[in-house]
N, C-alpha and C positions, 0 to 999 in steps of 0.2 A: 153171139155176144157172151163173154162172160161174166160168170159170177161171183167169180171171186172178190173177196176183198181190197186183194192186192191188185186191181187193174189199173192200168194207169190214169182213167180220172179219177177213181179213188183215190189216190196215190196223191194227183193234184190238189183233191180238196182237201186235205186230210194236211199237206205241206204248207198249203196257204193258210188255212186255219192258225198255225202253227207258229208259220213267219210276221204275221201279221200282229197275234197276241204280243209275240216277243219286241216286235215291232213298237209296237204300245207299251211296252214296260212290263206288262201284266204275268203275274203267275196264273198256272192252271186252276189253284186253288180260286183265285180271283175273282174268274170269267165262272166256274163253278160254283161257286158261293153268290154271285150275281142271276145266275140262272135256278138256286134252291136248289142245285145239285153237289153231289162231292169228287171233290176230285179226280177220282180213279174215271169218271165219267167223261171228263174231257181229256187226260192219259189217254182213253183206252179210242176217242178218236180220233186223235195224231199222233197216234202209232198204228194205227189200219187195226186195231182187233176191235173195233165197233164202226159200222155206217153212221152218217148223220141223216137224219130225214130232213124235209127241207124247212118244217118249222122249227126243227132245231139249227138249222145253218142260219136261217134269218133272225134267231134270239142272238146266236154267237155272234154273228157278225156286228148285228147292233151295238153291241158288245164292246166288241174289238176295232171296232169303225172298216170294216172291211166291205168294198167293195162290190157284193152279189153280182151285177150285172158286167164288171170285167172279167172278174174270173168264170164265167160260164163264159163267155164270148172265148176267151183264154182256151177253156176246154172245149170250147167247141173248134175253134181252129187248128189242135194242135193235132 
């Protein structure tokens, strides 16, 4: 298994996150500012140069209204 950044669920989470925000209108400043963080924070994880942990997925997603449980189903079948 690796490690990289770049692997393709990385890759998935990181696009959903992404699609989702924009989905919802929202800037990164937005979901950032929503979370007490700055922006380069959520930048830097949908564009792969930072992982998300998973209580940071479930803050964003709350967020952004995204779906947790399809998209891991998602990544898991793919």
């Amino acid at each position: 298994m690796t490690k990289s950044l770049h692997s393709t669920r990385h890759v998935m989470i990181a696009k959903a996150l992404a699609d989702q925000r924009r989905l919802k209108g929202l800037s990164q400043t937005q979901v950032a500012k929503a979370m007490g963080r700055h922006q380069p924070f959520i930048a830097n994880i949908e564009s792969g140069q930072r992982r998300v942990d998973l209580v940071e997925l479930l803050d964003i997603a709350a967020i952004i209204d995204l779906d947790v449980p399809a998209l891991v189903k998602k990544i898991i079948d793919s």
